[in-house]
Every structure is written in C-alpha cells, then in structure tokens.
C-alpha positions as CSV (number, residue, x, y, z in Angstrom):
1,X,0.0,0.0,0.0
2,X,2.8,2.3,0.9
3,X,4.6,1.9,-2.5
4,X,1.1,2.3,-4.5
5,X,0.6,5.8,-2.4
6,X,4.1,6.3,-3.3
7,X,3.8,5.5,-7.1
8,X,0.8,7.9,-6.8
9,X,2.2,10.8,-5.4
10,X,5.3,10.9,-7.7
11,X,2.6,10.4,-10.9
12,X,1.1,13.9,-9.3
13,X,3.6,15.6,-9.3
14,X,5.6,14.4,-12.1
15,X,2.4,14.8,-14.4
16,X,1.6,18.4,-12.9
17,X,5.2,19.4,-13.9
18,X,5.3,17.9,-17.3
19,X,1.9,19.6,-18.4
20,X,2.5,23.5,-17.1
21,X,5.9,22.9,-18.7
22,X,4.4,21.1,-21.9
23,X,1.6,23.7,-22.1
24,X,3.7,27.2,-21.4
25,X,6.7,26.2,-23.3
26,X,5.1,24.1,-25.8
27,X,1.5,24.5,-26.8
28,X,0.8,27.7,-26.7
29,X,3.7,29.6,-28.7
30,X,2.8,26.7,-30.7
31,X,-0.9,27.7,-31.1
32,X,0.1,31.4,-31.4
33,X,2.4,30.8,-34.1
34,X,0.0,28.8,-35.8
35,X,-3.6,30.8,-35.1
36,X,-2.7,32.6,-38.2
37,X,-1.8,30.4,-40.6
38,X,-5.2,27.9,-39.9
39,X,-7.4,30.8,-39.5
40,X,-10.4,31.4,-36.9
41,X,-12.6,28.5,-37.6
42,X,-9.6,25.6,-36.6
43,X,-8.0,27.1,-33.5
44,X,-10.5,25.3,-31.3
45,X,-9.3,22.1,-33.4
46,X,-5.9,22.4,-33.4
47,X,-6.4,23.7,-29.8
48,X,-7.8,20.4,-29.1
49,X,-5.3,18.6,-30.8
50,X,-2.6,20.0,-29.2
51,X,-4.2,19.5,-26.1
52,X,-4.2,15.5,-26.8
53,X,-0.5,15.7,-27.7
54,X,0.3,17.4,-24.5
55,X,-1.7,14.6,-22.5
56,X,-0.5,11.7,-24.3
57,X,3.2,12.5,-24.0
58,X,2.1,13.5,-19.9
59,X,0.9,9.9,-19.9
60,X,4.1,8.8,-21.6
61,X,6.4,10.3,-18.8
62,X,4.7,9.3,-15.9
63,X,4.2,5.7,-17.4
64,X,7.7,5.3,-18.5
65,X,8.9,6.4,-15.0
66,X,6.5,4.0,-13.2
67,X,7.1,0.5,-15.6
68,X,5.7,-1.9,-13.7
69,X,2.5,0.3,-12.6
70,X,1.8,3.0,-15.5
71,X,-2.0,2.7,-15.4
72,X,-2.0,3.1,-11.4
73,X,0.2,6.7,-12.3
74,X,-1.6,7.7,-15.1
75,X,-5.3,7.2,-13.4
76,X,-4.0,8.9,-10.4
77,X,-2.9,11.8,-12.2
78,X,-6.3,11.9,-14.4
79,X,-7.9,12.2,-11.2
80,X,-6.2,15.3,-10.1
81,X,-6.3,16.7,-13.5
82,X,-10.1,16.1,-13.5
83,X,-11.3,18.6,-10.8
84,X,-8.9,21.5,-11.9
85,X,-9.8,24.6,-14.2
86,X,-6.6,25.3,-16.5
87,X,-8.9,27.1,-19.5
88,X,-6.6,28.8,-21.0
89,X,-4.1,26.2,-20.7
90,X,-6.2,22.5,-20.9
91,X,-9.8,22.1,-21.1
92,X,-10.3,19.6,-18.2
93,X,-12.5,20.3,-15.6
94,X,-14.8,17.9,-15.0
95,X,-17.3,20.1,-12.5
96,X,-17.8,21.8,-15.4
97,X,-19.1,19.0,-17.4
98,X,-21.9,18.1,-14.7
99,X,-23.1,21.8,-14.9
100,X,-23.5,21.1,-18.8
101,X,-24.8,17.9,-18.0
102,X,-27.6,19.3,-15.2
103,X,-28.4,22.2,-18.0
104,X,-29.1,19.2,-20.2
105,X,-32.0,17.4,-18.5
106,X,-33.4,20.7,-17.7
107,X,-33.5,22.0,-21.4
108,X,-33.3,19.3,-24.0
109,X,-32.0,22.1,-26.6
110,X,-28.3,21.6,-24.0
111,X,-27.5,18.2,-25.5
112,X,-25.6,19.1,-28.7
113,X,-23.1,20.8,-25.9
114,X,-23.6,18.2,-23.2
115,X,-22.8,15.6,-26.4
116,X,-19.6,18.2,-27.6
117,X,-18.3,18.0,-24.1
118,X,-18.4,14.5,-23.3
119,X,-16.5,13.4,-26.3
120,X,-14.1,16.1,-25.6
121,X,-13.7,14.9,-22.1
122,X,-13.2,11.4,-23.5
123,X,-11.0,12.3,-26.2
124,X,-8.4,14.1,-23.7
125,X,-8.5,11.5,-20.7
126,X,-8.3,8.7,-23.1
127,X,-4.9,10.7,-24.7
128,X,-3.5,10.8,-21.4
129,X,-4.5,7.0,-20.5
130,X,-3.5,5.5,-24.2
131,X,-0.1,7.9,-23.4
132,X,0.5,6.3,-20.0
133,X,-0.3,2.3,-21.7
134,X,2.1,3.0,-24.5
135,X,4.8,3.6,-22.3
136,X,5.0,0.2,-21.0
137,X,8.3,-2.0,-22.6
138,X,6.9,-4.4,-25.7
139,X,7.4,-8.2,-24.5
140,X,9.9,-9.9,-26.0
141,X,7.9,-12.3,-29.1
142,X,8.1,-15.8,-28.8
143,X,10.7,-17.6,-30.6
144,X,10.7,-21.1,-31.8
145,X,14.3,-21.4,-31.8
146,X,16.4,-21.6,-28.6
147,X,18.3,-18.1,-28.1
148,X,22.4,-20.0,-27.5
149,X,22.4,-23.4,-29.8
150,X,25.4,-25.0,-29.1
C-alpha cells in the first residue's frame, strides 16, 4: 500500500510538472504561431489537438517512470487533472461537465453541448490513458528457436 501511495504521489507531481511545462513552453507559442496560418474556424481544433498531444506525452512520462504500474500513475494523475480549471491552458475540468450535463436534462436544446463535451472529455482522458499504456516496454515475441544453440 505504501509503494502504490508512493507511485501515486510521484505520478502527481511528475504529471503536474510535465503539463504546465508542456503547455507554457510548448502549446501555446505553438498555437500562437500557428492561429494565423489555420485561421479562426480551426483554433479550437488544433487547440484540441494540441491538447491530446500534450496529455499523451504526460501519460508517456509518468508511465515510463513507473514501468511496472503505469495505469496506477496515469489514473491517479487523471484524477487530479479532473477537478482543476486550467482554461486557458487545458480544457479539463470535470465540474464543469456536470453543470452542462444538469443544463441538459433541464433544457433538452443543451444536448448538442452536453454531447460536444463528453467526447471532448473522453477524447483528452483517453490521450493521457492510451499515453500512459504505451509507455509500458513491448514483451519480448516468442521464438521457436532456442536463443544460444550450441
């Protein structure tokens, strides 16, 4: 229990640090640079995109740091990630999603939004999960041949 808190904590922190860094240093002169050149109607896609990039590599780090528990890291990240309002950095805050989704059952004309959000939502947390799963070392493949003939 004490090395899975452990694992935990350092996935925090780890993932806190690599997404302001990623973000401030990364993704936004990025998206400033490229605002003009993909005009008004794709920032919020290329926005997005980035955003996916900048989640999946998170994922990458903290999984490759924590081999032998990179799900347990990436989740417990996600979960921290989840209740905090970075707008103008990452569109993640899940609070935010249950408003949309209470202004959906009480005015059926919500549910293009609530529908916009939730794949959003999915789309990003499943970057960051896929990120954290891809960082795990490929098994060795079978052979059928021993590896020392003598």
């Amino acid at each position: 229990l004490r090395r899975r808190l452990y694992i935990a904590a350092r996935s925090i922190l780890l993932g806190w640090a690599t997404i302001l860094a990623l973000g401030y240093l990364v993704e936004r002169p990025l998206l400033i640079w490229t605002a003009p050149l993909v005009g008004a109607h794709w920032v919020a896609t290329v926005k997005l995109s980035l955003d996916c990039l900048a989640l999946a590599a998170t994922g990458w780090i903290i999984g490759r740091l924590h081999r032998d528990a990179p799900l347990l890291g990436t989740v417990a990240f996600a979960v921290t990630l989840a209740f905090f309002n970075l707008d103008p950095l990452l569109d993640t805050n899940v609070v935010l999603l249950i408003r949309v989704l209470a202004a959906a059952f009480g005015d059926l004309r919500n549910l293009d939004s609530l529908g916009t959000a939730l794949v959003q939502y999915c789309l990003l947390f499943g970057c960051l999960i896929a990120g954290g799963l891809l960082s795990r070392p490929s098994a060795r493949p079978l052979s059928l041949f021993r590896e020392h003939l003598r």
